[in-house]
Legacy VTK file of the C-alpha trace (Angstrom):
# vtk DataFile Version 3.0
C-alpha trace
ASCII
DATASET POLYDATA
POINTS 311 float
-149.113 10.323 -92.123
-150.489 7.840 -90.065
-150.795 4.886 -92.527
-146.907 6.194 -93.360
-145.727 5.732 -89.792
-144.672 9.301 -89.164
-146.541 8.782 -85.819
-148.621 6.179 -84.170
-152.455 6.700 -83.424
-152.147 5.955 -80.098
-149.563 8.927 -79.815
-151.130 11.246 -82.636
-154.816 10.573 -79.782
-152.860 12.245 -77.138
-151.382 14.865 -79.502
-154.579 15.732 -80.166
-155.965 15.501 -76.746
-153.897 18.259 -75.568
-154.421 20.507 -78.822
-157.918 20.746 -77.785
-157.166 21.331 -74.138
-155.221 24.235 -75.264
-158.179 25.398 -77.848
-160.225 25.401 -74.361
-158.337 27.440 -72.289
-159.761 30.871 -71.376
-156.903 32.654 -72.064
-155.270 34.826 -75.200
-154.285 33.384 -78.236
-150.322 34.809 -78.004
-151.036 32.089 -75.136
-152.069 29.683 -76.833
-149.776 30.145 -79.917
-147.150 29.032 -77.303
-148.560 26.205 -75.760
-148.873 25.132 -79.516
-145.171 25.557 -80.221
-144.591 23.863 -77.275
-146.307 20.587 -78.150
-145.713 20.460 -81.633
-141.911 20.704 -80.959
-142.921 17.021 -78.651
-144.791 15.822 -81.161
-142.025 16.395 -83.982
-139.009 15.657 -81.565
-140.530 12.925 -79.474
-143.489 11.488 -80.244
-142.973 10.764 -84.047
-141.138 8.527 -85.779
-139.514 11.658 -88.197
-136.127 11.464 -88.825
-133.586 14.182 -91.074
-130.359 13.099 -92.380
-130.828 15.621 -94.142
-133.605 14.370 -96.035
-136.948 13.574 -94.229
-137.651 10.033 -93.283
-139.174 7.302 -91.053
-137.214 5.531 -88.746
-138.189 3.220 -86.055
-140.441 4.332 -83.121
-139.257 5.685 -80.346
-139.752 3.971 -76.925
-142.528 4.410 -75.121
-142.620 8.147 -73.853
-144.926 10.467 -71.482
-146.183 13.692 -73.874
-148.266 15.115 -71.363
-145.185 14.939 -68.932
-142.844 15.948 -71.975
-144.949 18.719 -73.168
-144.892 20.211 -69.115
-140.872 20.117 -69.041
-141.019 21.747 -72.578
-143.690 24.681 -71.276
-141.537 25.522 -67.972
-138.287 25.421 -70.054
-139.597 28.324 -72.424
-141.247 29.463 -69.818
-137.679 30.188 -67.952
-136.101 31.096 -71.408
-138.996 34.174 -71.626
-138.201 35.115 -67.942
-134.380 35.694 -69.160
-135.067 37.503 -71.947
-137.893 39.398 -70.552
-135.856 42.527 -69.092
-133.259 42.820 -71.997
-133.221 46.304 -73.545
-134.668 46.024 -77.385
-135.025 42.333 -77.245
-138.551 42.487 -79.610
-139.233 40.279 -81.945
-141.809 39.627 -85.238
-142.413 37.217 -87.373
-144.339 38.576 -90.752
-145.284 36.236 -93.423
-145.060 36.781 -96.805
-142.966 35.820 -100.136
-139.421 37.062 -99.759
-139.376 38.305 -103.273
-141.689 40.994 -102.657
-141.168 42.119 -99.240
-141.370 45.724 -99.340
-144.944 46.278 -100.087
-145.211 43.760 -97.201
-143.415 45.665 -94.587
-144.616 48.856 -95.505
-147.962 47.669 -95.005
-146.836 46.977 -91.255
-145.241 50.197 -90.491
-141.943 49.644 -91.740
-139.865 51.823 -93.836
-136.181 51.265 -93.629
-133.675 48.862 -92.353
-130.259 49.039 -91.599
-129.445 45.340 -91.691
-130.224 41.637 -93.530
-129.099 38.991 -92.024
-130.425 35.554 -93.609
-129.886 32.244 -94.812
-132.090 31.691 -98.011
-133.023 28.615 -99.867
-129.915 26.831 -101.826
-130.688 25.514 -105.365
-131.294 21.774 -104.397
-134.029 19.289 -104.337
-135.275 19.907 -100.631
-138.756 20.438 -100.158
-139.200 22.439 -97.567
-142.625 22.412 -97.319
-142.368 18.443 -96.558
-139.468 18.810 -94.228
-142.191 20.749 -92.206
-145.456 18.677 -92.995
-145.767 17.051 -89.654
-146.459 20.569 -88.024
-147.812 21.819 -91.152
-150.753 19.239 -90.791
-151.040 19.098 -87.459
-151.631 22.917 -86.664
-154.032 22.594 -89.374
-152.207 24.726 -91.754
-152.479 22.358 -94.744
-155.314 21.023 -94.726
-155.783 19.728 -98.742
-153.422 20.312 -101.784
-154.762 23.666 -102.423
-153.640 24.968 -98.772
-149.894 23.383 -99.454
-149.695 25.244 -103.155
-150.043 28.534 -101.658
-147.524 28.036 -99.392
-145.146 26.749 -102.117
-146.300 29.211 -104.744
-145.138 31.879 -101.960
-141.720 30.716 -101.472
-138.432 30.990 -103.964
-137.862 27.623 -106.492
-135.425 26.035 -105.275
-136.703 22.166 -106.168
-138.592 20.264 -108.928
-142.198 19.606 -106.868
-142.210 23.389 -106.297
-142.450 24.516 -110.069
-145.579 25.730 -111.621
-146.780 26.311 -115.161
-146.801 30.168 -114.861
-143.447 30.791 -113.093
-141.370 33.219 -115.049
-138.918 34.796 -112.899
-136.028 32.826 -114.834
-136.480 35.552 -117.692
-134.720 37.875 -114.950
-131.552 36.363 -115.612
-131.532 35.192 -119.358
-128.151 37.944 -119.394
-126.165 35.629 -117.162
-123.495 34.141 -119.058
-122.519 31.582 -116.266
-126.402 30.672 -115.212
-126.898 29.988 -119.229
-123.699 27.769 -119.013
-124.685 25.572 -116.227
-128.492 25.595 -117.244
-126.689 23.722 -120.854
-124.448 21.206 -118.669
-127.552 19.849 -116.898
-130.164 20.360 -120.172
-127.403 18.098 -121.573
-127.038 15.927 -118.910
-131.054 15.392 -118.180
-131.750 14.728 -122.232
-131.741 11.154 -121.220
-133.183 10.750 -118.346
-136.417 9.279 -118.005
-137.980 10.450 -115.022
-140.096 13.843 -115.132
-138.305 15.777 -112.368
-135.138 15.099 -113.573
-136.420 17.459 -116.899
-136.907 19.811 -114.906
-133.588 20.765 -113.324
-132.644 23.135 -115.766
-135.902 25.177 -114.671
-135.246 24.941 -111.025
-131.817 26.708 -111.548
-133.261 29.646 -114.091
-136.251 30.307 -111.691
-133.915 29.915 -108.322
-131.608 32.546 -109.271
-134.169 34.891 -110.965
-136.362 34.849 -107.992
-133.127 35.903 -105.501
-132.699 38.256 -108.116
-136.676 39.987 -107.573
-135.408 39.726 -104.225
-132.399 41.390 -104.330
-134.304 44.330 -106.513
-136.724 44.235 -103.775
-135.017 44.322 -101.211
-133.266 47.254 -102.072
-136.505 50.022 -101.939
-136.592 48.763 -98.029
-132.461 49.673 -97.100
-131.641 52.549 -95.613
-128.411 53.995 -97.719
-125.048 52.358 -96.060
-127.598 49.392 -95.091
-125.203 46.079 -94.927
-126.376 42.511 -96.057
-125.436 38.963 -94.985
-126.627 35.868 -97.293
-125.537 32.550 -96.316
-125.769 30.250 -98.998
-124.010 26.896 -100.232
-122.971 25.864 -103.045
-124.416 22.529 -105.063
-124.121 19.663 -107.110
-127.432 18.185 -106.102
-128.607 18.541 -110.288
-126.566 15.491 -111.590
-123.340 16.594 -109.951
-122.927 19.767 -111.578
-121.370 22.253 -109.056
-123.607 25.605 -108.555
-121.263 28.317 -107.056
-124.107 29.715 -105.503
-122.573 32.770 -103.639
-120.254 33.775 -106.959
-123.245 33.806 -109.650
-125.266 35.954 -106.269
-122.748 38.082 -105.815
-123.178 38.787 -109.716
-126.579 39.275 -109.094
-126.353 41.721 -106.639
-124.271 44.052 -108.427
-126.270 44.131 -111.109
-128.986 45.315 -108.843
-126.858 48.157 -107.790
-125.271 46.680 -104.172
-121.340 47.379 -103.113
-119.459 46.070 -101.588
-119.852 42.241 -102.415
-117.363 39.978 -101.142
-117.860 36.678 -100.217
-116.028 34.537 -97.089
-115.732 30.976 -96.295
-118.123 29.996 -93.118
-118.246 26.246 -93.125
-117.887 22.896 -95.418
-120.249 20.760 -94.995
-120.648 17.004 -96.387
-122.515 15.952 -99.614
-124.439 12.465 -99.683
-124.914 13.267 -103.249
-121.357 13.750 -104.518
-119.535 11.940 -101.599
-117.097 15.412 -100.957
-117.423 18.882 -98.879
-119.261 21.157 -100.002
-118.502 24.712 -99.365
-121.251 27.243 -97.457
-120.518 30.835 -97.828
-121.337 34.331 -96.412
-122.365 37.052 -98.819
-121.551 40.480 -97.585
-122.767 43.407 -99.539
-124.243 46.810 -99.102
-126.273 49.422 -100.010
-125.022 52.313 -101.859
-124.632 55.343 -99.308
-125.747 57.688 -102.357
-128.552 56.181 -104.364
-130.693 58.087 -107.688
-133.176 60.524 -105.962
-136.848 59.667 -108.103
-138.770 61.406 -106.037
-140.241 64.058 -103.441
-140.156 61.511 -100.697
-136.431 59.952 -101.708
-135.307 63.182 -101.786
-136.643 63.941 -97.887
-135.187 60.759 -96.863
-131.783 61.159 -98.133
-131.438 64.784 -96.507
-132.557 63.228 -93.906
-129.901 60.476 -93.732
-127.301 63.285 -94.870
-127.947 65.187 -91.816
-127.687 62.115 -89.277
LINES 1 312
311 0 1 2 3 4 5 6 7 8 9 10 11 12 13 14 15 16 17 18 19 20 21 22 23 24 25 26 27 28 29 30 31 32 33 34 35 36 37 38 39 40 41 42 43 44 45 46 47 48 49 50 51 52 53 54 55 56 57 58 59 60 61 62 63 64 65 66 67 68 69 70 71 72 73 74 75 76 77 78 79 80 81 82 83 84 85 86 87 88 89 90 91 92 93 94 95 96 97 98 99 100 101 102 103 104 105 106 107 108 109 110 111 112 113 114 115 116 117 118 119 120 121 122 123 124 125 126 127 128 129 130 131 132 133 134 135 136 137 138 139 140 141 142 143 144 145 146 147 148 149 150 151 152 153 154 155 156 157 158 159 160 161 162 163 164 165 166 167 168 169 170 171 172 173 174 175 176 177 178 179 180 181 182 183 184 185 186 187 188 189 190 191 192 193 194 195 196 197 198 199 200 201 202 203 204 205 206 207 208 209 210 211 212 213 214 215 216 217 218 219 220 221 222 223 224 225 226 227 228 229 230 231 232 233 234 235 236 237 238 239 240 241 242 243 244 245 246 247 248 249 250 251 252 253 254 255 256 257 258 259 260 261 262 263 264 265 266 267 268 269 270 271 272 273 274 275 276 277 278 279 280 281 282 283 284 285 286 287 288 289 290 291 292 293 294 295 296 297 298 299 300 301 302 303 304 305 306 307 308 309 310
């Protein structure tokens, strides 16, 4: 990232400097976890030479700063921001990581066995690589350290772009009964037959394995709501595959009911502007919810919903 320009030596030295002041502190790692936030935010917002609009990219460096002075003001400002929050009634927090598409077996394993509420904002179906919108931090905290590292963070996450597609994905055979995914996924087979660039051949993949992941979500999902649970997606739609629109929250909505969630309705939250097509470009809430009475399978389903029934 150097040779790049994403950041100078001189300024990646004193990045570094302080990382290892921070590894020598005699204090907890929660601690140290946020002195790291802290000076990776300066190193991302300040010291490099990162740019988004939206797309990552190098633009000139900035003038000459103070990080050690930067990262202070940046400490005592979340530092004042804890002291706020620190007395507020249920203001907890955690931050599990894990693939989205199999969550439940992830949050049961910490404890967790119902919630009453999604609120998210999930990948769209575009070519953003999220993983390199992030590499600066990704590299610098040392968690990517080689190609292998930066596949298992990919191979974790939901396809939503053409360098984040691998040989054995198959969650596109989710949603081979989708009339309208099949119709779209033959505008841009159509559409890509000619091009001669690799990723472009691989659009009609991204879309399949996009929507059948959200879809393993969505069934997912479900075995962690409590019955009545409500759900808020915000998604956009695209045209980023060769200007074919993707109604995103329409063919999701779709999805969900075929899962088994009420409820769905979608409402306008924003337009936003596309570089690609030159127009607005709608984003969208998806509101749906659990069923209130759901199949009892079992002993334990069958506790829970008296349970529920008698709250």
């Amino acid at each position: 990232m150097v040779d790049r320009g994403w950041i100078s030596n001189q300024r990646l030295l004193k990045a570094i400097a302080i990382k290892l002041a921070i590894k020598k502190l005699e204090t907890p790692d929660a601690y140290k976890n946020v002195l790291h936030l802290a000076l990776v935010t300066e190193v991302v917002n300040t010291a490099s030479n990162v740019r988004f609009g939206p797309e990552l990219y190098c633009g000139q460096q900035r003038k000459r700063i103070n990080l050690l002075a930067n990262f202070g003001q940046r400490v005592r400002l979340m530092s004042r921001d804890l002291g706020i929050v620190r007395d507020m009634v249920g203001a907890t927090a955690r931050v599990i990581s894990g693939d989205a598409r199999s969550c439940s077996a992830l949050l049961r394993r910490k404890g967790y066995r119902r919630f009453h509420a999604v609120i998210c904002s999930p990948p769209y179906p575009a070519e953003h690589d999220y993983t390199r919108n992030s590499r600066l931090e990704l590299a610098f905290l040392e968690s990517v350290t080689d190609r292998r590292s930066l596949q298992k963070i990919k191979k974790g996450m939901i396809r939503s772009h053409t360098k984040g597609i691998y040989v054995g994905d198959s969650d596109g055979e989710l949603v081979t009964n989708s009339k309208r995914i099949r119709q779209i996924e033959s505008i841009i087979r159509k559409k890509v037959k000619n091009k001669r660039h690799g990723f472009a051949r691989l659009y009609p993949k991204v879309l399949v394995e996009y929507f059948g992941g959200m879809k393993r979500h969505f069934e997912d999902v479900m075995k962690i709501l409590a019955p009545g649970a409500r759900c808020a997606y915000v998604v956009g739609d695209q045209s980023s595959y060769l200007q074919v629109l993707i109604p995103t929250a329409q063919i999701l909505g779709e999805l969900a009911r075929e899962v088994g969630f009420r409820n769905v309705r979608i409402t306008r939250w924003r337009s936003r502007w596309s570089t690609t097509t030159s127009r607005r470009i709608d984003e969208n809430i998806l509101l749906m919810q659990r069923p209130k009475t759901v199949a009892v399978t079992s002993r334990r389903d069958r506790r829970e919903k008296h349970y529920v029934g008698k709250r």
